[in-house]
mmCIF file of the C-alpha atoms, coordinates in Angstrom:
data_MODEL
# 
_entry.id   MODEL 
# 
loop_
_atom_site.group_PDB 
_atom_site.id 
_atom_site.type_symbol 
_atom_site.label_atom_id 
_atom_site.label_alt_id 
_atom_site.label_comp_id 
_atom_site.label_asym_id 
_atom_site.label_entity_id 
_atom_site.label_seq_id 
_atom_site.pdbx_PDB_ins_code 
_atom_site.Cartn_x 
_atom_site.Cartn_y 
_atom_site.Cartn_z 
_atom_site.occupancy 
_atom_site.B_iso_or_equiv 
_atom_site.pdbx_formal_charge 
_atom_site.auth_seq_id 
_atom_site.auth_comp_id 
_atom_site.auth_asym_id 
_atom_site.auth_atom_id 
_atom_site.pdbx_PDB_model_num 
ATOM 1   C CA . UNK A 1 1   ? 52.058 -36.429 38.626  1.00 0.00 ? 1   UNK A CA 1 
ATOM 2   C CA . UNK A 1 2   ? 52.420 -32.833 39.974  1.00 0.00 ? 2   UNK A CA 1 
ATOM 3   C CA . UNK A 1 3   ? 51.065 -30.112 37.557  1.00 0.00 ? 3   UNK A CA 1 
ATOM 4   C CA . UNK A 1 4   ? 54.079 -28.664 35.644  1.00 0.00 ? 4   UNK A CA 1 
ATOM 5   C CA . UNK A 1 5   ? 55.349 -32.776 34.783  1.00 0.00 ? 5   UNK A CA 1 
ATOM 6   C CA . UNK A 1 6   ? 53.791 -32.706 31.522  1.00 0.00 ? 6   UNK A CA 1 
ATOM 7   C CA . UNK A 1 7   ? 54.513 -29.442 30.445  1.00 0.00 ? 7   UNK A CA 1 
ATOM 8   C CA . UNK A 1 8   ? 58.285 -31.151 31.218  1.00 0.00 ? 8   UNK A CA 1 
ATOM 9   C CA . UNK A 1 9   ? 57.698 -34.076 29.416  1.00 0.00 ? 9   UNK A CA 1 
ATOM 10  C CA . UNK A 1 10  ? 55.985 -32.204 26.597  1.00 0.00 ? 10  UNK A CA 1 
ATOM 11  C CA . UNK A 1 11  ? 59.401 -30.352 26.681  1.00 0.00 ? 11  UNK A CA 1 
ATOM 12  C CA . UNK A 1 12  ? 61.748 -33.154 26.389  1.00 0.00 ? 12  UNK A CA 1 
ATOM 13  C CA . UNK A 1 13  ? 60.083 -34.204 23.502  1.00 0.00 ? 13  UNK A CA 1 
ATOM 14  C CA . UNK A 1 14  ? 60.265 -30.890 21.703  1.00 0.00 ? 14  UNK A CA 1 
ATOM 15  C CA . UNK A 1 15  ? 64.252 -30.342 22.105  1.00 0.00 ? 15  UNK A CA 1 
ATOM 16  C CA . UNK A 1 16  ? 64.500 -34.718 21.243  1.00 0.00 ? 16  UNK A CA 1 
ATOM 17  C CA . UNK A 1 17  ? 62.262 -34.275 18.026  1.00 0.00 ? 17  UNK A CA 1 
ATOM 18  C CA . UNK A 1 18  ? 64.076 -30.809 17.177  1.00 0.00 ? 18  UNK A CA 1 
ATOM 19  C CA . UNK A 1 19  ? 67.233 -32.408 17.312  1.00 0.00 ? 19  UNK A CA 1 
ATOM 20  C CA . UNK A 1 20  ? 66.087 -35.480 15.113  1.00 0.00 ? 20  UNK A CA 1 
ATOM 21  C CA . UNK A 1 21  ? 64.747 -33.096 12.197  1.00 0.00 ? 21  UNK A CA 1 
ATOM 22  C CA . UNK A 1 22  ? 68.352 -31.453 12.345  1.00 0.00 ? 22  UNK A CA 1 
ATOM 23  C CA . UNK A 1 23  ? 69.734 -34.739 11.970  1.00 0.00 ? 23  UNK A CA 1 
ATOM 24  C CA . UNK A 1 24  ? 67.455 -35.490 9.465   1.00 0.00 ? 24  UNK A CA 1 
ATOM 25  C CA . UNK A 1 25  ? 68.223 -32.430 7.365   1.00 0.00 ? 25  UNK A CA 1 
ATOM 26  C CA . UNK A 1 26  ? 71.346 -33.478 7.828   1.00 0.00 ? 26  UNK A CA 1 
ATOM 27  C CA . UNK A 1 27  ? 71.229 -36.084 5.950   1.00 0.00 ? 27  UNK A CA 1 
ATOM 28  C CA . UNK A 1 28  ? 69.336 -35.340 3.219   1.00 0.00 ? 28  UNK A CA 1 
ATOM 29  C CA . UNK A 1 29  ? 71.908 -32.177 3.029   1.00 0.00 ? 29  UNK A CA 1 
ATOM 30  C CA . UNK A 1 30  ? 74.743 -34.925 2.251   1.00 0.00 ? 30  UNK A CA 1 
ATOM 31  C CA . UNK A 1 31  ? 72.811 -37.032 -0.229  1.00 0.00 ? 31  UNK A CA 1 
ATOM 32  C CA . UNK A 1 32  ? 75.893 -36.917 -3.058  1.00 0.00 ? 32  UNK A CA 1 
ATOM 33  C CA . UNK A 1 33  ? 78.720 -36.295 -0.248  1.00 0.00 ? 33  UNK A CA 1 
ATOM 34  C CA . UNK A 1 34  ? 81.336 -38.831 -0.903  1.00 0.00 ? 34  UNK A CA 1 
ATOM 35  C CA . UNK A 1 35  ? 84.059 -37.363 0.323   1.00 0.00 ? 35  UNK A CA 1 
ATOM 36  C CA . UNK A 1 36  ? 84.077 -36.350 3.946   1.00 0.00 ? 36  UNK A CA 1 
ATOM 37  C CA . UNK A 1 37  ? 86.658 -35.331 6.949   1.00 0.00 ? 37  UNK A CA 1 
ATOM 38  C CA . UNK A 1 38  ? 86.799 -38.947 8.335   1.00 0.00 ? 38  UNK A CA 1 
ATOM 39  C CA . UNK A 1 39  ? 87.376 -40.339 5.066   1.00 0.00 ? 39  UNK A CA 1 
ATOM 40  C CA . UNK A 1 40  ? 85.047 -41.914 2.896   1.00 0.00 ? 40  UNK A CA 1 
ATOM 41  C CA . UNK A 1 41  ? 81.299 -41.284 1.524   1.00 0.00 ? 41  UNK A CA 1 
ATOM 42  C CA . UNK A 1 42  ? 79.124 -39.781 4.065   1.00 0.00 ? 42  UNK A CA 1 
ATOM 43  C CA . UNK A 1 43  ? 77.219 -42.070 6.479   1.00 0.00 ? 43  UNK A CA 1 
ATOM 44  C CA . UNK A 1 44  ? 74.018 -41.570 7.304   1.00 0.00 ? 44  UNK A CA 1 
ATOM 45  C CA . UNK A 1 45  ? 72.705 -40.731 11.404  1.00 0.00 ? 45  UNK A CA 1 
ATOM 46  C CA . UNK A 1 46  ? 70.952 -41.582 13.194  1.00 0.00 ? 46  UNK A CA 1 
ATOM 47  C CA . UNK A 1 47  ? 69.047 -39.929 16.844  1.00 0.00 ? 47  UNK A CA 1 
ATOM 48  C CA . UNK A 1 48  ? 69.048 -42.701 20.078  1.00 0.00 ? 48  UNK A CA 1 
ATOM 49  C CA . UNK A 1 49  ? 66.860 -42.142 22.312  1.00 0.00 ? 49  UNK A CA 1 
ATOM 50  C CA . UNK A 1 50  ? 65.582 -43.345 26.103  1.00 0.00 ? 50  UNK A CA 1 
ATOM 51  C CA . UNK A 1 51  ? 63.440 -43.114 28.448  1.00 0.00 ? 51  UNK A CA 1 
ATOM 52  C CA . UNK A 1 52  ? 64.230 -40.107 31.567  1.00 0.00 ? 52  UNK A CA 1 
ATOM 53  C CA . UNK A 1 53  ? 64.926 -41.423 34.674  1.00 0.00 ? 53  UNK A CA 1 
ATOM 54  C CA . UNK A 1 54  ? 63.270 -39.885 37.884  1.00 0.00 ? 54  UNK A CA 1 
ATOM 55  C CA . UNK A 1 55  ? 67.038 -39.017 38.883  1.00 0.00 ? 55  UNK A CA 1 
ATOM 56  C CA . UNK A 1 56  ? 67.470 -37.555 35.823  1.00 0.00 ? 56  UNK A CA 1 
ATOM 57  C CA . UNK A 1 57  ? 64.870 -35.228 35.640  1.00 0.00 ? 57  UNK A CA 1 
ATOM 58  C CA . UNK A 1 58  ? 65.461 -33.475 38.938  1.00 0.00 ? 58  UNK A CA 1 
ATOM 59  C CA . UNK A 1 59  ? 69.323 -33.116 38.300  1.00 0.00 ? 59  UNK A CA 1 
ATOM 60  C CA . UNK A 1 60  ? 67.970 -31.090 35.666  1.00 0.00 ? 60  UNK A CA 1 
ATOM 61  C CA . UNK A 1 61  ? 65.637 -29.154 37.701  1.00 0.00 ? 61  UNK A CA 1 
ATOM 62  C CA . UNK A 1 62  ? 68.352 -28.766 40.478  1.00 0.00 ? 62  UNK A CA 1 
ATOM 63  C CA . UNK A 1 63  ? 65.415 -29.994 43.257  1.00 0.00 ? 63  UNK A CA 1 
ATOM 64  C CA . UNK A 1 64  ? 65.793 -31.552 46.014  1.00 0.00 ? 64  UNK A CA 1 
ATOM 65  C CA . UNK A 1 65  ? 61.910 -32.833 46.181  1.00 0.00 ? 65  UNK A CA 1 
ATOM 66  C CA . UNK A 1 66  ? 61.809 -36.299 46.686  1.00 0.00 ? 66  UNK A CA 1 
ATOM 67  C CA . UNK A 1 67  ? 58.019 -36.312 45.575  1.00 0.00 ? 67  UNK A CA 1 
ATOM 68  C CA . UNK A 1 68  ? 58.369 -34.832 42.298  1.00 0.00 ? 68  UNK A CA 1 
ATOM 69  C CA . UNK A 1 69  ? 58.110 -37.224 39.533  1.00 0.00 ? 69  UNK A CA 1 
ATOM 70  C CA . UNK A 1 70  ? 58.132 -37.243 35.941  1.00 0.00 ? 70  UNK A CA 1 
ATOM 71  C CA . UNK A 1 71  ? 59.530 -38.849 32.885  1.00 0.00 ? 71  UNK A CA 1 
ATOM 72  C CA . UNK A 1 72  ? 60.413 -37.780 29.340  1.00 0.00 ? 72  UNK A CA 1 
ATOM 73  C CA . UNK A 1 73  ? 62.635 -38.590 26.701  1.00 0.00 ? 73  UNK A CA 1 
ATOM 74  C CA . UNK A 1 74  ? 66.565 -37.952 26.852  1.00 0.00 ? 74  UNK A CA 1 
ATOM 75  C CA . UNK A 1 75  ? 68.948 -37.833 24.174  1.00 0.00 ? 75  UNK A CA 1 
ATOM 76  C CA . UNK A 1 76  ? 71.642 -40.521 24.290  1.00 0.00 ? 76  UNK A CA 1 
ATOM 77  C CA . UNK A 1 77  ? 73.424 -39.535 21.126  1.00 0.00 ? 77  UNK A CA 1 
ATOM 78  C CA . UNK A 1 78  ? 73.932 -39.764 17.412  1.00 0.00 ? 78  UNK A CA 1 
ATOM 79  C CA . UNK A 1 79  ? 75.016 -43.009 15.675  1.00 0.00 ? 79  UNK A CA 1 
ATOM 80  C CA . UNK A 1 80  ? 76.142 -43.912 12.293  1.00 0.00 ? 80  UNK A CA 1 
ATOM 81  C CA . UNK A 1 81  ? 74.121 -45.661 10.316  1.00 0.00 ? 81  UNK A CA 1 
ATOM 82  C CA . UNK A 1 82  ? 76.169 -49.055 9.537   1.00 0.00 ? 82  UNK A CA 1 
ATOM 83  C CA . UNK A 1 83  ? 74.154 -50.430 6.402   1.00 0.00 ? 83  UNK A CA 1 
ATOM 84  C CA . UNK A 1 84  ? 76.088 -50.665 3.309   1.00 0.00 ? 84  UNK A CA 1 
ATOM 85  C CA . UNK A 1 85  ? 77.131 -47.548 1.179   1.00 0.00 ? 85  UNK A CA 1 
ATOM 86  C CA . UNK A 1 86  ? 76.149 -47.892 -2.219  1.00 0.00 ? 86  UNK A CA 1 
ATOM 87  C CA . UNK A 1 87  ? 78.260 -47.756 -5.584  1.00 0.00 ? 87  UNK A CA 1 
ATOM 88  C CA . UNK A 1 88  ? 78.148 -47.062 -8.795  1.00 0.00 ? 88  UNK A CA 1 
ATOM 89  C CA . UNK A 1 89  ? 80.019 -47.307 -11.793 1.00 0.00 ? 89  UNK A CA 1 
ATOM 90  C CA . UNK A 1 90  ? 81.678 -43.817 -12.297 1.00 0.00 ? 90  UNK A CA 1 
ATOM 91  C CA . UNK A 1 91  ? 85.526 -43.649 -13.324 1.00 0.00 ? 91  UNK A CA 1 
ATOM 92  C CA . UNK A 1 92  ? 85.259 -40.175 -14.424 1.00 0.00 ? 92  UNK A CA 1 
ATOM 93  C CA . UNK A 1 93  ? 84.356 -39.302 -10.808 1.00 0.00 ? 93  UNK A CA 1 
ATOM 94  C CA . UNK A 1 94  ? 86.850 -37.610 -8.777  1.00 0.00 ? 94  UNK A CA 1 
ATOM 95  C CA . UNK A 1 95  ? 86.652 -40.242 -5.827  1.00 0.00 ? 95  UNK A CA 1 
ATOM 96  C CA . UNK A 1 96  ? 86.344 -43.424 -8.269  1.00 0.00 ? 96  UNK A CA 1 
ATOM 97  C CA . UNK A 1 97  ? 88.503 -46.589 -6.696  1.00 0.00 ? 97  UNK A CA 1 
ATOM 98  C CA . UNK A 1 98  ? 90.941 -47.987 -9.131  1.00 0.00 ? 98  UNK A CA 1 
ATOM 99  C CA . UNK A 1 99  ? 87.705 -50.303 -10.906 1.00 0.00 ? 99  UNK A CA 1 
ATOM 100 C CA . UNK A 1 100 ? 86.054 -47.029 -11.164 1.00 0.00 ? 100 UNK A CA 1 
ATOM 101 C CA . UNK A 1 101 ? 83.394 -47.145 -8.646  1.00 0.00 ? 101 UNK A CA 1 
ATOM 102 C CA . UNK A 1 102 ? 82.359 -44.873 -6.345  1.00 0.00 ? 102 UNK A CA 1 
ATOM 103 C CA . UNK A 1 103 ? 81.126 -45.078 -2.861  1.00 0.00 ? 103 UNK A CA 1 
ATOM 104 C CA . UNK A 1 104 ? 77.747 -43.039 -2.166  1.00 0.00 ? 104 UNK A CA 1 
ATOM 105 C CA . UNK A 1 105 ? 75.854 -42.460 1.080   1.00 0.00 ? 105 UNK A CA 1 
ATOM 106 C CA . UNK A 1 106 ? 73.792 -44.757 2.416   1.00 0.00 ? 106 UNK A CA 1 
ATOM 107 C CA . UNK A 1 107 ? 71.027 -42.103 2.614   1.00 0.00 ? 107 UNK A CA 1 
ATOM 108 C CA . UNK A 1 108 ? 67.336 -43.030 1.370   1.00 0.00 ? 108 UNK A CA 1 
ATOM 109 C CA . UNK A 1 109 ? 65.652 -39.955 0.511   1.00 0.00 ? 109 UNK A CA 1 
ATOM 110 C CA . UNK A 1 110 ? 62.471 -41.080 0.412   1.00 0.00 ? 110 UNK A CA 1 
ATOM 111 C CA . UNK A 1 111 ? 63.330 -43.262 3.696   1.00 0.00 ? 111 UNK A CA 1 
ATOM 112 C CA . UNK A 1 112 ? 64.550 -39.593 5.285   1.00 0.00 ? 112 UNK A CA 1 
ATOM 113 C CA . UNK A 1 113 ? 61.272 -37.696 4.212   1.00 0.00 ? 113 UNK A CA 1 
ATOM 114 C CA . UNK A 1 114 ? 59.002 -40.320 5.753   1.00 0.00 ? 114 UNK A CA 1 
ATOM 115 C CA . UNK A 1 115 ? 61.402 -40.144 9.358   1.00 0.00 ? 115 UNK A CA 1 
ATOM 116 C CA . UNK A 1 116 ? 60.728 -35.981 8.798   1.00 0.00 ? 116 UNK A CA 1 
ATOM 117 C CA . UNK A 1 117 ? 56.941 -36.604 8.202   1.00 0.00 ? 117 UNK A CA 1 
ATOM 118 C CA . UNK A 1 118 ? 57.156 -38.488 11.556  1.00 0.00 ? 118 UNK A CA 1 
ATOM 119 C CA . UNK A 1 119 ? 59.034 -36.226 13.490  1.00 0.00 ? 119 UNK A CA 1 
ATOM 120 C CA . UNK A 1 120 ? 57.229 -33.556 12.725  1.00 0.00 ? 120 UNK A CA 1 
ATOM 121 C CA . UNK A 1 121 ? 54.195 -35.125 13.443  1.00 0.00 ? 121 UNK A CA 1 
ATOM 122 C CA . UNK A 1 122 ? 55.801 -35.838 16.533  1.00 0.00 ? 122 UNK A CA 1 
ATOM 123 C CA . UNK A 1 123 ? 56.730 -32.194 17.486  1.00 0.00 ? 123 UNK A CA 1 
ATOM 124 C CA . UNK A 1 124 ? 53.139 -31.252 16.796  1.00 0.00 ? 124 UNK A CA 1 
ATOM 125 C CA . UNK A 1 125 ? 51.571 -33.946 18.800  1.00 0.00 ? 125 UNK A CA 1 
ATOM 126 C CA . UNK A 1 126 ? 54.291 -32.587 21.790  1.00 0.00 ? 126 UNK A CA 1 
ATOM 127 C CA . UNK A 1 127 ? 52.820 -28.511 21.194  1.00 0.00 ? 127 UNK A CA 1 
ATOM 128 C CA . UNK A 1 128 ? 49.430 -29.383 21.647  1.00 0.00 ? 128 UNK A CA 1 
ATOM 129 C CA . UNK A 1 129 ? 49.846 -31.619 24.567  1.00 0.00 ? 129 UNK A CA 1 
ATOM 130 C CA . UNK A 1 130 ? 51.883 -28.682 25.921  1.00 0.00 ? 130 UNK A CA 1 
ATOM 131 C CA . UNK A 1 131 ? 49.044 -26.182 24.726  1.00 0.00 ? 131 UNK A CA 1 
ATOM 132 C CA . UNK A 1 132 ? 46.354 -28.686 26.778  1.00 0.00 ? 132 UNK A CA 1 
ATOM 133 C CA . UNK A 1 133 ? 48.317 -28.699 29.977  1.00 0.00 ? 133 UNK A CA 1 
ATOM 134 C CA . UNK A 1 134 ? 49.252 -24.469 29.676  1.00 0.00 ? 134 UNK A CA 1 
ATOM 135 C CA . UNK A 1 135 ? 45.099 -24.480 29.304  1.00 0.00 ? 135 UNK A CA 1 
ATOM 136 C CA . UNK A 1 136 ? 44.483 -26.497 32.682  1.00 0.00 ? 136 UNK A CA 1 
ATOM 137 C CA . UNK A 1 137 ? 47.025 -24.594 34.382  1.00 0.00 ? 137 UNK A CA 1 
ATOM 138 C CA . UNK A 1 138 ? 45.671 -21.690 33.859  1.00 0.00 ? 138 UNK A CA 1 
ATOM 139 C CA . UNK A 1 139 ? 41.904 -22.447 34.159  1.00 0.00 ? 139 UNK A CA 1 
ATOM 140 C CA . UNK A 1 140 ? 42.967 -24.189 37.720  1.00 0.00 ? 140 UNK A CA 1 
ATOM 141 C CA . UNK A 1 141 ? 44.038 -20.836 38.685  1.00 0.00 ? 141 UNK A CA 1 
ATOM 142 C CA . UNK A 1 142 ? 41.222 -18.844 37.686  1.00 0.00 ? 142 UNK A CA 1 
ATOM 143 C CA . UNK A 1 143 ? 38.551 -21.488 39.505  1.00 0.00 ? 143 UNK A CA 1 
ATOM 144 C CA . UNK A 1 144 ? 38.674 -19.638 42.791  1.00 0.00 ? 144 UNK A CA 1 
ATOM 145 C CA . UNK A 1 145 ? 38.502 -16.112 41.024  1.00 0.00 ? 145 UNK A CA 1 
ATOM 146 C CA . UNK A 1 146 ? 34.602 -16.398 40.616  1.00 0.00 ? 146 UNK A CA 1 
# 
C-alpha cells in the first residue's frame, strides 16, 4: 500500500457516508409526504454500496501505474425501500382512498436516527483515520530534516 492509499480510502468513505446522511435527511424530511411526483406516499431510500476495484480507483486518478493499489468504497446508487407503506384510517385526508385510508411512508424515524448515529460515527471514524495518515505523512518527511 503506497502512502497516499489511505488518505484515498479514508476519502471514499467520507463522500459514501456524506451522501448516506443526505439520504438519510432525506427521509426523515418526508416523514408525512404522501403525495409525491411519481405518485403515491413517499418511499423511503436507501444508499448501496461496494467495494472499489483496483481498476476503479486509478480511472479515477487518471494513472497509468500498474503498482498502485488501493481500495475504498464506491457508490452504486440509491434504491427504494420496498417494505410496505403504512395506513391509517383518515377520510378527512386529502389523499384518503375511497375506504378512507391513507397511504404513509414507510419511514421509521427512530429506525432513520439510529442509521444517522451510524453514519456519522462512520464519517468520524473516516476523519481521524485520515488525520493519522496526514500525521505519518508528514512526520516521514521531516525524519531526514534532523
Amino acid at each position: 500500500m503506497g502512502m497516499f492509499d489511505s488518505i484515498m480510502i479514508s476519502a471514499s468513505g467520507l463522500t459514501a457516508e456524506q451522501l448516506r446522511m443526505d439520504v438519510i435527511s432525506n427521509n426523515i424530511a418526508n416523514v408525512n409526504t404522501t403525495r409525491t411526483p411519481a405518485g403515491g406516499a413517499y418511499r423511503r431510500q436507501q444508499v448501496v454500496f461496494a467495494s472499489r476495484d483496483k481498476q476503479v480507483f486509478m480511472d479515477v486518478l487518471k494513472t497509468k501505474m500498474p503498482e498502485f493499489g488501493g481500495r475504498g468504497v464506491k457508490i452504486v446508487g440509491i434504491k427504494e425501500d420496498r417494505s410496505p407503506l403504512k395506513t391509517v384510517y383518515d377520510p378527512s385526508h386529502p389523499d384518503a382512498n375511497k375506504e378512507g385510508f391513507v397511504e404513509l411512508p414507510n419511514v421509521n424515524i427512530v429506525k432513520e436516527m439510529v442509521d444517522m448515529i451510524a453514519a456519522s460515527r462512520a464519517y468520524e471514524a473516516n476523519v481521524t483515520a485520515l488525520n493519522a495518515a496526514k500525521t505519518m505523512a508528514v512526520r516521514a518527511l521531516s525524519i531526514g530534516r534532523g
